[in-house]
C-alpha positions as CSV (number, residue, x, y, z in Angstrom):
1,X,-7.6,15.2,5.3
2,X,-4.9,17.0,7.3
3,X,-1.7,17.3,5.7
4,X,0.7,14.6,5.4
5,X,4.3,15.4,7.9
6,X,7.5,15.4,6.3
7,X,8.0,12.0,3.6
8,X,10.0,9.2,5.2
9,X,11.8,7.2,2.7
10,X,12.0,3.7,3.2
11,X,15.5,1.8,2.3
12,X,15.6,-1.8,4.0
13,X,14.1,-4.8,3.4
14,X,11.4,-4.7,6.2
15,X,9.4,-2.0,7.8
16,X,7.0,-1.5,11.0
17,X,4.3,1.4,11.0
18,X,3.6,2.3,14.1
19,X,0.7,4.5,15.4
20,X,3.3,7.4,15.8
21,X,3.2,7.4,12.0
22,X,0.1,8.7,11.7
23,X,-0.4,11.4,8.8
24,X,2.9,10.3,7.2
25,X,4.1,9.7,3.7
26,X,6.1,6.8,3.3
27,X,8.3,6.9,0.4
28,X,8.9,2.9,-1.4
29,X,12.4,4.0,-2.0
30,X,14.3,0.4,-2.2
31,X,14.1,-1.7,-6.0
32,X,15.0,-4.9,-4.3
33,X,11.6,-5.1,-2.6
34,X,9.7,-4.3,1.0
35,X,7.9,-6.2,3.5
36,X,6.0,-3.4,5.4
37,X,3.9,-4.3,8.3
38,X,0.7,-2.1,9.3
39,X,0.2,-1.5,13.0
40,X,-2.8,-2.4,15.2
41,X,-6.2,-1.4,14.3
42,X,-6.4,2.0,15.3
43,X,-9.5,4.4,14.3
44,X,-8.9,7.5,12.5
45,X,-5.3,6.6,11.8
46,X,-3.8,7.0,8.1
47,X,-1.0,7.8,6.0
48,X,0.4,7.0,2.4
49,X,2.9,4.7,0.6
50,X,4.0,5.8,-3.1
51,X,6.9,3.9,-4.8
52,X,9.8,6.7,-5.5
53,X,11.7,3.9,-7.1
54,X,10.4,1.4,-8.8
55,X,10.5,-2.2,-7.2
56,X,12.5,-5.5,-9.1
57,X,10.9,-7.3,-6.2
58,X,7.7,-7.0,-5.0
59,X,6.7,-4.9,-2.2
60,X,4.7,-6.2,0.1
61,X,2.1,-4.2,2.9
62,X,0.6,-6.9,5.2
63,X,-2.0,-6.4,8.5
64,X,-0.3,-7.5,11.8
65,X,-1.0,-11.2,12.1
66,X,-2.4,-12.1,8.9
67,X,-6.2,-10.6,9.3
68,X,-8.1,-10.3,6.9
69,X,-9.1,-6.5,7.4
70,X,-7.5,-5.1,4.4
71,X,-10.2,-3.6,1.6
72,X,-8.7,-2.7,-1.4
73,X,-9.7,0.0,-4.3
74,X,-7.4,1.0,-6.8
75,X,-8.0,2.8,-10.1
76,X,-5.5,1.5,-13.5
77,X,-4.5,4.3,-15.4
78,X,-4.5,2.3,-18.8
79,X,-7.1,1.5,-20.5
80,X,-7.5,-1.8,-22.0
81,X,-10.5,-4.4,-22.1
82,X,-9.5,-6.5,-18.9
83,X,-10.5,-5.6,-15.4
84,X,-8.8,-2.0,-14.8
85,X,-10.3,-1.4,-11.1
86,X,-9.2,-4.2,-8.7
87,X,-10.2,-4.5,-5.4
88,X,-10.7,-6.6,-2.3
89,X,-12.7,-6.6,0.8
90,X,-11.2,-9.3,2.9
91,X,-7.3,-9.8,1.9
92,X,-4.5,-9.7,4.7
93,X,-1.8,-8.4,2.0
94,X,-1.3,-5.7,-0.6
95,X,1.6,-5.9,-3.2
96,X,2.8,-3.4,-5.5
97,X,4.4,-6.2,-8.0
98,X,8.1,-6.5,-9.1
99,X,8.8,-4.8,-12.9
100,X,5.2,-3.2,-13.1
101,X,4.5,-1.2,-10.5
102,X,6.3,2.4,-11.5
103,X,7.4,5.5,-9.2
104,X,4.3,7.3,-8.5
105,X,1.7,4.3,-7.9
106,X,0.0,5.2,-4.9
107,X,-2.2,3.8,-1.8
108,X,-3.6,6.7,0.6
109,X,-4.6,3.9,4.0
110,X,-7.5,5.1,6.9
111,X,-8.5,3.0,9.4
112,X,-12.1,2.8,11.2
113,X,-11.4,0.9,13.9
114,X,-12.2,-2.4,12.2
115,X,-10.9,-2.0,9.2
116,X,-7.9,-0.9,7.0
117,X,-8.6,0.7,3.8
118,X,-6.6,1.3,1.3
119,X,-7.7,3.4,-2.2
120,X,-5.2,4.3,-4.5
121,X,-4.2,4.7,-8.3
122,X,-1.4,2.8,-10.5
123,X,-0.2,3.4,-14.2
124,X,-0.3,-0.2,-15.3
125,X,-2.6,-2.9,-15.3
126,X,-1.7,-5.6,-12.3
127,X,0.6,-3.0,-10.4
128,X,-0.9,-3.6,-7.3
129,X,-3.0,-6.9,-5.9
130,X,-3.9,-8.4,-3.1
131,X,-5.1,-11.3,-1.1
132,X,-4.8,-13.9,1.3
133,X,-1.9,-15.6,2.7
């Protein structure tokens, strides 16, 4: 992977990548929550989101018109005996949750063309999930 440009932090409430953000860093820098929107499906395009401050309200990362061609992995940090790898291969949204998810948690997205992937790691158990709206 080709290094990431220069971090952008993100402040306001909602957000559009575009495909002119390709190889960026996108800093989750605003506690009262994000709605970020990806762009179209473009092959070979990717970049990162990691929460720099930790969000009372949830963030939000949702595919451009609500298809379902997000496919989640994300690795828990803690150990504990419920499910500590969630995932998803068809949701439409990806939230890193209000009062759990903690500066740091990441998601590293590619896309193929078709899809959106989006593999990551979090401290605590439920930081991040996902579905359909």
């Amino acid at each position: 992977m080709a290094a990431m440009t220069k971090p952008i932090s993100i402040t306001t409430a909602t957000f559009q990548i575009r495909k002119g953000h390709h190889d960026t860093t996108f800093m989750l820098n605003r506690a009262g929550g994000i709605a970020i929107t990806l762009p179209a499906l473009t092959a070979g395009m990717r970049f990162k989101t990691i929460i720099g401050t930790a969000p009372t309200s949830d963030c939000t990362i949702s595919s451009s018109g609500g298809a379902d061609v997000i496919v989640v992995s994300v690795n828990e940090l803690e150990t504990d005996t419920t499910e500590d790898g969630p995932s998803d291969d068809n949701a439409d949204v990806v939230t890193f949750k209000a009062n759990v998810a903690l500066k740091g948690d990441s998601l590293t997205w590619e896309c193929d063309g078709s899809f959106w992937y989006a593999i990551g790691q979090v401290v605590a158990d439920g930081a991040i999930t996902s579905g359909t709206t």
